[in-house]
N, C-alpha and C positions, 0 to 999 in steps of 0.2 A: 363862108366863115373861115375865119384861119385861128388856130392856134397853137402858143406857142412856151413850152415845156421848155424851164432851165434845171440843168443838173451840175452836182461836181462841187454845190459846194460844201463846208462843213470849216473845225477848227482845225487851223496850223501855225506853226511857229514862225516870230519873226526871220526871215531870210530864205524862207521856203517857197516851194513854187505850189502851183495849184490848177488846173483847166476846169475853166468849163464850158457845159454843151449847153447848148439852144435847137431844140428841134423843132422845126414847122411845119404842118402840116396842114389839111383842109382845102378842100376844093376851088378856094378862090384864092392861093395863096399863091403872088408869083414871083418865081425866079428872080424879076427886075427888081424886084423888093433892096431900096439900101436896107442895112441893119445895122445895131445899134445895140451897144452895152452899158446903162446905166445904174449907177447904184446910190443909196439914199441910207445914210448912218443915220442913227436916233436924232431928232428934234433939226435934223438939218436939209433943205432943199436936195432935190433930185441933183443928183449931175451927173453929166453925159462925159462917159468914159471914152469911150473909142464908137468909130462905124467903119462901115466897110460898105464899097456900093457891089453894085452886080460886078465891074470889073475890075478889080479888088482894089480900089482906091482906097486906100486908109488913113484916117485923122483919128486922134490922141487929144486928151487932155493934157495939160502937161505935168500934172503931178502924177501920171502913170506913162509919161515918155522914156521909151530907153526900158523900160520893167516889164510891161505889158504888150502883147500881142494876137490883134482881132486875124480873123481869118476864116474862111467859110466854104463848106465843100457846095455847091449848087446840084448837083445829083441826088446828093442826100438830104438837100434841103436841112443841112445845120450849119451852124456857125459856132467860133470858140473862142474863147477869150484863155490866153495861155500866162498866166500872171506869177512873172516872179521876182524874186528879191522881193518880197512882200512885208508890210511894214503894220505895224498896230492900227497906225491910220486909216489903211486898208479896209479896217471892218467896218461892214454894211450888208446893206440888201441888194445884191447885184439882179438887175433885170433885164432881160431881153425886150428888143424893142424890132418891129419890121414899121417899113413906111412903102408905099407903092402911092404915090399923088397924095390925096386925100388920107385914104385909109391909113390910120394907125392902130397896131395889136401893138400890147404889154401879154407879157407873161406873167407866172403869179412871183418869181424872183425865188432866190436861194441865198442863203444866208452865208456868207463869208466872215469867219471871224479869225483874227490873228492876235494871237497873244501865245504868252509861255507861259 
C-alpha cells in the first residue's frame, strides 16, 4: 500500500512564492514511481501541473511554465513543487499523484489559495 501526504499549502499574496511537499511512503511504494502535481479549482476538471520521472525528466503545463518547479529527492521519497510569481488563478487543490505501471495513488491534496 502506498501513501502519500501533501504539505505546504495555505493563503499567499499575488507574486509570492510557495513549496510544497509530497511524502511517500508504504511498503509497496517504488523509487521508479513517475510523480505528478495536479490541481482542481472549484467546479472545474483536474489538471495536471507538472511530473517528474525517476530520472528527473520534467513536463509543465503551460500556464505554470517559467513559474513553477517539480523536483524530487528519491532517498527521501518526497517530491516538491516550488511555485512562484503566483497568480489568483493559481487557487485550487493541489494533489499529489505517483504512477508505477498500473498502480496509481492520489493524495488527499492541500489547498492553495492566492489572493490579497
Amino acid at each position: 500500500q502506498v501513501q502519500l501526504v501533501e504539505s505546504g499549502g495555505g493563503l499567499v499574496q499575488p507574486g509570492r512564492s510557495l513549496r510544497l511537499t509530497c511524502a511517500a511512503s508504504g511498503p509497496t511504494f517504488s523509487t521508479d514511481s513517475d510523480m505528478y502535481w495536479f490541481r482542481q479549482a472549484p467546479g472545474m476538471e483536474p489538471e495536471l501541473v507538472a511530473g517528474i520521472t525517476r530520472n528527473g525528466l520534467t513536463n509543465y503545463s503551460d500556464s505554470v511554465k517559467g513559474r513553477f518547479a517539480i523536483s524530487r529527492d528519491i532517498a527521501k521519497q518526497m517530491v516538491y513543487l516550488q511555485m512562484s510569481s503566483l497568480r489568483p488563478e493559481d487557487t485550487a487543490v493541489y494533489f499529489c499523484n505517483a504512477r508505477d505501471g498500473n498502480a496509481v495513488t492520489w493524495g488527499q491534496g492541500t489547498q492553495v489559495t492566492v489572493s490579497s
